[in-house]
N, C-alpha and C positions, 0 to 999 in steps of 0.2 A: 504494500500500500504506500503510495508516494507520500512522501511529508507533506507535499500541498493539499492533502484529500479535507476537505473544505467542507462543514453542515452549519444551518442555520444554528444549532439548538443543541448539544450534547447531555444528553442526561447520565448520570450515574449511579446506576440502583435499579435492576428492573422489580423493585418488590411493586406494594402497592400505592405509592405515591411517587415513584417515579413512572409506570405503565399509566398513570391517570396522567398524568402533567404532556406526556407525550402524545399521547390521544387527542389531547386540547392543543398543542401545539400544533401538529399536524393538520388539525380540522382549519387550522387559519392557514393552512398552506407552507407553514414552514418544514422546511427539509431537517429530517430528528431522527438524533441515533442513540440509540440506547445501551450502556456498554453494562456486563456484570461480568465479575472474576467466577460468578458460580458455574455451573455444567448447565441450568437449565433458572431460565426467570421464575420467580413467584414463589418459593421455599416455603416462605413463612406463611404463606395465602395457602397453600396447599397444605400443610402441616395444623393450622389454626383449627380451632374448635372441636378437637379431635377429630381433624380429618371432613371439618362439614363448614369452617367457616364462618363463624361468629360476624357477618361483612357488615352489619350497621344495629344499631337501636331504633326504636319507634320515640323515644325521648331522648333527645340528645342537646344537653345546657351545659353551656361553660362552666359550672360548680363542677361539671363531670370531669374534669378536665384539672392537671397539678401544673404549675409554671411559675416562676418567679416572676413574670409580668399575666396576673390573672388575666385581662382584658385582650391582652392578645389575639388568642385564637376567636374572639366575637365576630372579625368581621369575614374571615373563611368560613365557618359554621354556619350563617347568617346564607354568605353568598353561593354557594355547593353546600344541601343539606341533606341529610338522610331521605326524604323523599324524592330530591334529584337523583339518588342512587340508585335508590329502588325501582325508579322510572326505566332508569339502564335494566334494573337485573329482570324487571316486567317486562321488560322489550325483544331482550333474549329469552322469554317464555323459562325461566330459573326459577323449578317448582323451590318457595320457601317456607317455613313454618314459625311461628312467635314462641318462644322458650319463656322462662320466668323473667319480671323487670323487664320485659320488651324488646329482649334479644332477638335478632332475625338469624336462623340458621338456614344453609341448604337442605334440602330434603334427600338429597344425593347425594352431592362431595363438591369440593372446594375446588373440585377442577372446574366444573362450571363457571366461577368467578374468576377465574384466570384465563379459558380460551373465552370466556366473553371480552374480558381485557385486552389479549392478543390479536382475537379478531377484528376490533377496533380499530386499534394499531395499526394492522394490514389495513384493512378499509382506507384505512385514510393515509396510507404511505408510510409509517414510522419503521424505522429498522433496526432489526435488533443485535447484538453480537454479544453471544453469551463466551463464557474463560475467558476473556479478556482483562487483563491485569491492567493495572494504571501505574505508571511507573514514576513521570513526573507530569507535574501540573507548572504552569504558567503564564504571567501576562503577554500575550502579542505586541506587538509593535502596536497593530491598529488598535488595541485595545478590547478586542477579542481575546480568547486562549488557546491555550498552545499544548496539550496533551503526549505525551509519550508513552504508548500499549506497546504491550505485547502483540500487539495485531499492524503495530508499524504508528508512527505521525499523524492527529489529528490536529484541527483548528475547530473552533467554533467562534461564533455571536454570542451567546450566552450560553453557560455553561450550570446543570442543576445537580446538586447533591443530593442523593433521596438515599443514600448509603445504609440507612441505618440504626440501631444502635449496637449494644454488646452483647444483649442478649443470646442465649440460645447460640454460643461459638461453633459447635458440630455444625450448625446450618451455612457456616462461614460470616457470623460477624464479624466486624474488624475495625478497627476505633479511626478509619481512614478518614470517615466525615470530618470529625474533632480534629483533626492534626489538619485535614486542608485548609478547615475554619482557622484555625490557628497561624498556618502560613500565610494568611491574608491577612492578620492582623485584628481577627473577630473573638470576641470574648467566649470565653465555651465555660459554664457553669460544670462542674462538678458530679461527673454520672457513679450511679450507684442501681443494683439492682429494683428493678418494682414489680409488682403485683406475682410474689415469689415465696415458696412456704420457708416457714421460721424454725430453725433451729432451737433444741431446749438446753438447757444448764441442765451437767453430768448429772446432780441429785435429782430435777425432776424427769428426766430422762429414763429413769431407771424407774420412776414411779409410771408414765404413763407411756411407754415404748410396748408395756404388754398389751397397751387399747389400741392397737396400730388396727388400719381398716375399719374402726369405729368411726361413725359419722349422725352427727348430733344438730339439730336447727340449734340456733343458738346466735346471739349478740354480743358484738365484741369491740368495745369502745376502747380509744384512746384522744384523751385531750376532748376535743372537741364532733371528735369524727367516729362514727358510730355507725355499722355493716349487720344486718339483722341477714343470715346465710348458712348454708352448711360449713360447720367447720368437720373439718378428715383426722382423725388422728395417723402419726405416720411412723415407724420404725425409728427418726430421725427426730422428729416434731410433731410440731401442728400445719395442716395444706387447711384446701379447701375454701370454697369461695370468699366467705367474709377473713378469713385469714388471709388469704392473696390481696383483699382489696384494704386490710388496715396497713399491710405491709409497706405499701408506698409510701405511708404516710410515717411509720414509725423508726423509730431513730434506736441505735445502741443504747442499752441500758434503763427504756423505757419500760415500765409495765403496763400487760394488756389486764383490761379488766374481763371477764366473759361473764353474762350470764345463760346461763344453760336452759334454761326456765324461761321466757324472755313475754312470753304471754300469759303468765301467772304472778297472781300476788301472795307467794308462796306462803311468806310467817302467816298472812290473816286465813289463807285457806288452812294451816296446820293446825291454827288456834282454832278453828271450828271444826276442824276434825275432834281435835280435844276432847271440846264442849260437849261433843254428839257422843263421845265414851267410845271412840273408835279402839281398840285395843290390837288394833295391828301391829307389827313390830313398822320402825321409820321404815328399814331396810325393804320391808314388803311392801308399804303403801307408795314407795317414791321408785319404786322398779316399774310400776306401773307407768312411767312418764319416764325416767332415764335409765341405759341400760345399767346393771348390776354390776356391771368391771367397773363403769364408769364413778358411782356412787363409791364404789370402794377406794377408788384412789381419791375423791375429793374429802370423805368422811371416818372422821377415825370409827372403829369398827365396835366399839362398848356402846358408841353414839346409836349407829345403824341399827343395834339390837335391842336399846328399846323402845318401849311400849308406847303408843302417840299418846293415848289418855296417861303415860307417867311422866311424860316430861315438861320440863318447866318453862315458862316463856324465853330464858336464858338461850335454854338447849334449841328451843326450837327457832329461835333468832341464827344459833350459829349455823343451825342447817340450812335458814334460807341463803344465811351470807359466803357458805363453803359454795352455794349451787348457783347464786342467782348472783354475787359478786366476786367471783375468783378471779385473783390476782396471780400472774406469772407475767416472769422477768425473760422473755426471749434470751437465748446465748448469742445468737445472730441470725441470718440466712440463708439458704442454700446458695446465694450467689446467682451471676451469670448464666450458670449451668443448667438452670433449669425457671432460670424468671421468663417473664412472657414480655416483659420492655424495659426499656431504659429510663430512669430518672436521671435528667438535667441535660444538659448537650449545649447548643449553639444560643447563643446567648438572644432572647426574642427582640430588645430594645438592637438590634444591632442589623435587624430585618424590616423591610417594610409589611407591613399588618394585611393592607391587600396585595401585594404583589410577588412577596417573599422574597425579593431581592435585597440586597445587602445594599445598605445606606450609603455605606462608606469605597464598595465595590461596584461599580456598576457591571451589568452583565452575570453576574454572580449568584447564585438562588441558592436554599437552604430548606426544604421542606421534610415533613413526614417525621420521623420518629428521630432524625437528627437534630431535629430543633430540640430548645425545652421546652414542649407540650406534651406532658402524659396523662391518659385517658383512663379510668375505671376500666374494670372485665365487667364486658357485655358487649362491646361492637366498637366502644369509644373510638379506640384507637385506628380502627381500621377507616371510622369515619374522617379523624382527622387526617388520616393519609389523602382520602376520596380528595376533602373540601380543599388544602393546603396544596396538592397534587392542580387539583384544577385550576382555583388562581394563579398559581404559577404559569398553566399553561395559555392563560389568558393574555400575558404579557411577554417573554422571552421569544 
């Protein structure tokens, strides 16, 4: 390939905001190529919601969404929304179905949402070249850039990074975004695993690693932000949705609160059990509502065994508070290895809000999961790729 080999528009990252931004590129007629180091576009679109694709929510608000600049993402969300996307996957006739909290899943699989992306793509001219490495980046003379692949010398007009984050390394993440942003001179915030299960401290570790594959509704607040969801217990920790989604939010050495119970007002229903002369032992009456491994590791065991009418408002206060406020001190988190996004990346004051180009770079974009915008589990994210994807492609 000559070094002069010349496209409007270079995109890099065929996930799912760089396949959107190309689309829309394309549809204005610019000439766009799409480069990824992997074997084959769309990994993580393929791999998501076990294998069905989590692609958008039916409610989808910026509270849903973590950033050091909250306001941000309002005017992509706003401008490309979850029924513009839906309008795409109705179009491709993409049987869907609504999960809990208004998750839209495929009915099929996640390939669907991916040759509906590609077919677009072709539709409208975009071209793709998958194993292609990026070896260096830089600014042209004319103020375009200047690429060096494995696949030989490109140039482009603008140039977009949809690279990313760390997540999920096996799928080939790679902190490339962050280090380009950085060689332009753009602030990159501080990335850290999100929406990822929590490791426990050796002592409770050894108390609840025998409840592994337990899986409990349950409320699990910290600070201010509070997930009413299955939590999983796991060989290692605690997974499971409201675990995954306080995870973003929590910091080393925080404690989670959980109530287990979370649709009960457990002391006043014990104390009317009392009253009624229920003489059940606690251990029998509370199996009825949590499993019995579980109550054994929350409850010392002389407690469990007695009687409802013998115990004293004392006893029956600590029962509600071991079930219905347990506190645990996370050890950390699984890490990278297994989180579903990235927390922090390219700095959003250092992006334009509609156009996702960089302030200070002309020519330069930053979209999708490289930016600092991360999304809840339920579509969030997939949507911010859609909506941040499209604006992009509105402009470059």
């Amino acid at each position: 390939m000559p070094e002069t080999d010349f496209v409007d528009v270079l995109v890099i990252g065929a996930g799912a905001s760089g396949l959107m931004c190309a689309i829309e590129a394309a549809k204005r007629g610019r000439s766009v190529r799409v480069l990824d180091h992997a074997n084959r576009p769309g990994k993580k679109i393929l791999m998501s919601g076990g294998g069905r694709c989590n692609f958008t929510n039916y409610t989808v608000e910026p509270e849903n969404y973590i950033s050091h600049n909250p306001h941000f993402c309002k005017s992509a969300l706003k401008r490309f929304n979850q029924w513009d996307f839906l309008a795409l996957v109705q179009r491709y006739k993409i049987p869907f179905h609504e999960r809990l909290h208004g998750q839209l899943f495929c009915d099929d699989s996640a390939k669907d949402i991916l040759n509906m992306l590609l077919s677009e793509g072709r539709q409208y001219g975009a071209e793709l070249k998958i194993s292609c490495a990026i070896q260096q980046v830089s600014r042209a003379a004319d103020g375009g850039f200047r690429l060096q692949t494995s696949h030989g010398g490109m140039r482009c007009q603008s140039l977009v990074v949809a690279t990313g984050g760390l997540s999920i390394p096996k799928m080939g993440a790679t902190p490339f975004g962050y280090q380009l942003a950085e060689q332009f001179g753009i602030q990159v915030w501080p990335t850290r695993a999100g929406l990822v299960p929590l490791t426990l401290q050796p002592v409770d570790k050894e108390v609840f690693s025998a409840l592994t594959g337990i899986a409990v509704p349950c409320e699990v607040s910290l600070q201010n932000y509070s997930f009413r969801e299955n939590l999983l217990f796991t060989h290692r920790g605690l997974s499971g949705p409201a675990i995954l989604q306080i995870s973003s939010y929590w910091q080393p050495g925080e404690p989670l609160q959980i109530n287990c119970l979370p649709d009960m007002q457990l002391f006043k229903l014990l104390k009317q059990q009392r009253g009624q002369g229920n003489k059940l032992k606690l251990k029998t009456w509370l199996a009825e509502h949590l499993p019995k491994r579980l109550l054994q590791a929350l409850l010392p065991e002389p407690l469990l065994e007695c009687s409802l009418v013998d115990c004293s408002d004392k006893q029956l206060q600590q029962v509600a508070n071991h079930i219905q406020a347990w506190h645990i001190k996370p050890n950390g988190s699984e890490g990278y290895r297994t989180a579903e996004v990235t927390l922090g990346g390219v700095d959003c004051d250092a992006l334009s809000s509609k156009t996702m180009e960089c302030l200070q770079v002309p020519g330069l974009y930053f979209i999708g999961e490289v930016v600092d915008v991360t999304g809840w589990l339920g579509g969030y994210n997939f949507q911010w790729a859609w909506s941040s994807g499209w604006c992009a492609g509105q402009y470059v």
